[in-house]
N, C-alpha and C positions, 0 to 999 in steps of 0.2 A: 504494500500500500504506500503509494506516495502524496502524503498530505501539506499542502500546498497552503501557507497563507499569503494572499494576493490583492493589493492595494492598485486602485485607481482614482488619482485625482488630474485628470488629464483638461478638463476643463470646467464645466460647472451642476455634476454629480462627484461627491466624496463616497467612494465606494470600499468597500469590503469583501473579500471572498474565500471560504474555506474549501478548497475541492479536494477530492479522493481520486485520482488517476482523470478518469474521465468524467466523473459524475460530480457533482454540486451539494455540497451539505451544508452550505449557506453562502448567501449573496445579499446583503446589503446594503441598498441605495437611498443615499438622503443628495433629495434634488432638491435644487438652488433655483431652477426655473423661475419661482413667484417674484424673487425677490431680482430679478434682472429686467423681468416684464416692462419696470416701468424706463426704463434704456432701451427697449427693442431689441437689445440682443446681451448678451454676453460680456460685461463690465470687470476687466481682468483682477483689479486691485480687490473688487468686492467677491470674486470667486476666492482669489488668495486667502483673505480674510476669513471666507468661510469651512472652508475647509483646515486651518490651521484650527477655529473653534469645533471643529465638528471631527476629527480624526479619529481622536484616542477614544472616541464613544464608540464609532462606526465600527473598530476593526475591533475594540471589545467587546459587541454586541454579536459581529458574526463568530467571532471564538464561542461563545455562551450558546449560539445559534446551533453550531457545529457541537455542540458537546465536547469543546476539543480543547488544550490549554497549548500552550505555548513550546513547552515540554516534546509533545507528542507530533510536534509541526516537522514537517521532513525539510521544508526552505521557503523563504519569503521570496514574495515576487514581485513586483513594482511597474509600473507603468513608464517606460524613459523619454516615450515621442513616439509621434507629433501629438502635440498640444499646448496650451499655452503655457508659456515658461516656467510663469510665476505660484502657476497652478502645481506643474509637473515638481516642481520644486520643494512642495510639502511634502505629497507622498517619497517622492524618493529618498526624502531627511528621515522621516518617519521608518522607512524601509530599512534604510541601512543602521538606522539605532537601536532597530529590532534585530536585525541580524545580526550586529556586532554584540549585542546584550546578550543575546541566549547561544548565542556560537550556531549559526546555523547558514548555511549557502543563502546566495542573494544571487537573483536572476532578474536581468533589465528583460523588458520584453515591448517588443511592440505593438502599440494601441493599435495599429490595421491589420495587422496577424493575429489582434485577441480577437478583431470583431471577423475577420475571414475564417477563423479556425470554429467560431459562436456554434454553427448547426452542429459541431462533434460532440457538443457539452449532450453525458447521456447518450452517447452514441449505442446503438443499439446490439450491433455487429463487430466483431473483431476489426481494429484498425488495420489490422495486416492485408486484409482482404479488400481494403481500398484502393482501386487503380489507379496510379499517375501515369502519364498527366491526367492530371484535371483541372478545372476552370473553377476562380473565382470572382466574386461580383461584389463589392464595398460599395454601398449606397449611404453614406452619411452626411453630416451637417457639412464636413469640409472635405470629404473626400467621394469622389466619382472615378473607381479603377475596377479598370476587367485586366484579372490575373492570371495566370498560368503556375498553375500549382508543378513542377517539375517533380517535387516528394515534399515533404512538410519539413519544412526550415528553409526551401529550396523556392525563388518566386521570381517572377519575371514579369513586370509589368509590360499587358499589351496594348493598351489605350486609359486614357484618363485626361481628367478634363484641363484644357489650356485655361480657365478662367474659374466661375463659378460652380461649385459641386451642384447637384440638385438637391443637395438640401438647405443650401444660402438659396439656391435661387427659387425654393418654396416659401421659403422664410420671408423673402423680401418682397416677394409676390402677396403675400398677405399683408406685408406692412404698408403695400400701396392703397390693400382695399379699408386699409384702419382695423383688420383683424387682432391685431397684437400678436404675440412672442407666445410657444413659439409656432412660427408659421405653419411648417409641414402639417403637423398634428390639427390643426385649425382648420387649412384646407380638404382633409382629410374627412373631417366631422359634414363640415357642409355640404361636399358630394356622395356623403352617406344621406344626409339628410336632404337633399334637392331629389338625389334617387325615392327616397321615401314617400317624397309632397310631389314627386313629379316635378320640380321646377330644379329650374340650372341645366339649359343644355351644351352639351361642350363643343356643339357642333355652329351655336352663334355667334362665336368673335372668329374670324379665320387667323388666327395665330399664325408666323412664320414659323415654320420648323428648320431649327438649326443646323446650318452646313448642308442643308438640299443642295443637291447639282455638282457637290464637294465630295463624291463616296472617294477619291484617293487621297483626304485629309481623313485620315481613321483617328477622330480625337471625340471630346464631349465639347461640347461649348455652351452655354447657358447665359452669355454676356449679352449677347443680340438678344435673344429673346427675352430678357427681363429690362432690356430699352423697349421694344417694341409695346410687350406689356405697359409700360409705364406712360410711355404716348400713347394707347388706348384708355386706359383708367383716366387719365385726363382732361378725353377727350370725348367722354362720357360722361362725366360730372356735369351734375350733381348725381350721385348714386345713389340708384333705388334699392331696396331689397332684392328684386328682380335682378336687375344688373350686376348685385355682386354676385348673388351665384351661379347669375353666366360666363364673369370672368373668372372666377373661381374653377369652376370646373375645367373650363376653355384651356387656361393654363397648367392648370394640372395636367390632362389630358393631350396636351403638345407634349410639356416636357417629361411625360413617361414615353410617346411615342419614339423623342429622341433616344434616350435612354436602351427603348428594345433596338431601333435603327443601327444604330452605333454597335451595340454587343453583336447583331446577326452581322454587320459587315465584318466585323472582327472574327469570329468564329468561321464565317467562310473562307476567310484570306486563310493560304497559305503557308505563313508563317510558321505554324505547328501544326501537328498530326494528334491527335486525340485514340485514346482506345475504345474498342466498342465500349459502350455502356458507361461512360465516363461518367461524373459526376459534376454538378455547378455550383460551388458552397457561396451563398450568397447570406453576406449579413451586414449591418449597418443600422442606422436609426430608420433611413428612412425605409428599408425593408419591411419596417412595422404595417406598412399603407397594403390595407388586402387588394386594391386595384393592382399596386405594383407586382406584388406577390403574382395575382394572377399573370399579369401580361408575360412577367418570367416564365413562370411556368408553362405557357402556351409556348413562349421560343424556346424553351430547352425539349419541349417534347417535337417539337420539326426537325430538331437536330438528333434526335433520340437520346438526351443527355438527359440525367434525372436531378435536378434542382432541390437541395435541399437549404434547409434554414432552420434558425435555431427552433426551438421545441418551447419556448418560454417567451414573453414578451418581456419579463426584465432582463434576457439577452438581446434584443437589439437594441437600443438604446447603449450608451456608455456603461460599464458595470463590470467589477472585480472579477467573477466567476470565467468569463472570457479570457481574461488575462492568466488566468490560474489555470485551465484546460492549454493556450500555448505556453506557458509555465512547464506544464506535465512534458510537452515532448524535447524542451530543454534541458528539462532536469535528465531526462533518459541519454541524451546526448552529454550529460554533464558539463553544458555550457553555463557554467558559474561566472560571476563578475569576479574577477583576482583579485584587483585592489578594492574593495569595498569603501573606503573611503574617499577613494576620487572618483567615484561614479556621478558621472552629473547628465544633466537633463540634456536629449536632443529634439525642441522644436519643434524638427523640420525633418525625422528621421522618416524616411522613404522605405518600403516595405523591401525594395529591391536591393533595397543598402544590410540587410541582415547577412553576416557571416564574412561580409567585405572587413 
């Protein structure tokens, strides 16, 4: 048994996680959301802040969660990057004073490999029996990347976006209609409930769809289209209830279509060979959106790929337990940090950059 305790403060969730190889025996999250709301997004100094008050509770709650003490922990795991500095900067203090305290390995990990590795949390099947390559798909607030899984620890980014992720440019999509923070989750609500009342059709504002006429630029782009959106929202004011859930949906419904466009040009190019029956681990926040969920799943079954995702909705979103799951296959490689005490934060660390 390798039991994992695994901290995430990568931006504004202070998270906690206990896992046992593959499985979850507590996770942890105290979201900061309400209290950024009234900023529209994500206020670095005031995440820092809250996570330094919120730490020593969180990761001593999921110890108490786990039934597990400190004693019994086989290595602490730490979130290093991408995310915000000043954020990643708690957890990682917190990480290494617990590991240097109770004598136990310390493993940096990266936050796009916790949330790509999310669907294995509980995995049902022997890992061995996974085929590589396989393909994955990070849908979050900052990141838009279609992966190529080479073996696990092994990744090679094949497309990702030159600009805004699709979940900034959900987010900002809502803060045009005065939805509030945070965006994705808000548009998400509306086109469940326009579906319900019948109103909001996504087929009344004719949105550009990104890089049309461009299929040998194989990237994401979301810049042009949240200008275009914005010259419409303005251009339609004053807004009715009616209008916002047609822009609402409208935009949604573009920028998923980019989203599948982009992933199927990718998977038909060339560039690599897949095995039969390959697999597509897709996780992220905005994963959470069952529209998006579906339209994956309709393109992994054209290609005969079978699409998985996490099993929980506190794994997509930011959260310890992910981190702790690619934790497990570090620890089995015994990729330990050597110097424990100059481990410091990377930002801007790139999934592709693992093992360089």
């Amino acid at each position: 048994m390798t039991k994992i305790l695994a901290i995430d403060t990568s931006c504004d969730e202070t998270s906690a996680a206990v896992t046992d190889n593959l499985s979850i025996l507590s996770n942890i999250i105290w979201s900061q959301a309400s209290l950024h709301t009234q900023y529209g997004g994500v206020l670095p100094s005031l995440a820092q802040r809250e996570h330094k008050a919120r730490i020593d509770f969180v990761i001593q709650k999921a110890l108490t969660s786990a039934q597990c003490l400190m004693p019994n922990i086989s290595a602490v795991a730490v979130t290093q990057g991408p995310g915000l500095a000043i954020a990643l900067e708690v957890g990682i203090s917190k990480a290494k004073e617990l590991a240097i305290k109770y004598h136990k390995p310390l493993i940096a990990v990266n936050h796009i490999e916790g949330h790509l590795l999310s669907p294995l949390a509980n995995f049902k099947f022997q890992i061995s029996n996974f085929k590589f390559p396989a393909l994955g798909l990070v849908i979050s607030g900052g990141h838009t990347e279609l992966i190529k899984i080479n073996k696990i620890g092994d990744y090679e980014i094949l497309t990702q976006t030159q600009d805004d992720a699709l979940g900034e440019a959900l987010d900002k999509a809502a803060r045009m209609l005065g939805l509030g923070y945070p965006g994705g989750a808000i548009l998400e609500k509306m086109a469940k409930l326009a579906c319900l009342r019948r109103q909001g059709d996504p087929k009344s504002y004719a949105l550009p769809l990104p890089m049309a006429g461009k299929e040998q630029d194989n990237y994401f782009s979301y810049s042009g289209l949240k200008t275009a959106f914005y010259r419409l929202v303005e251009k339609e004011k004053p807004l009715t209830k009616e209008k916002i859930y047609n822009l609402a949906v409208s935009f949604q419904s573009t920028a998923f279509r980019h989203l599948i466009r982009v992933s199927s040009l990718t998977i038909r190019s060339s560039a690599y060979s897949l095995v039969p029956s390959a697999s597509l681990l897709v996780g992220g926040g905005v994963a959470a959106n069952v529209e998006v969920r579906k339209r994956i799943r309709k393109m992994a079954k054209e290609f005969g790929i079978k699409a998985l995702f996490p099993n929980s909705k506190k794994l997509y979103g930011d959260n310890a337990a992910m981190i702790g799951i690619a934790a497990y296959f570090k620890f089995q490689r015994k990729e330990f940090v050597k110097d424990i005490a100059s481990l410091d934060r990377l930002p801007r660390f790139s999934i592709s950059d693992i093992g360089i």
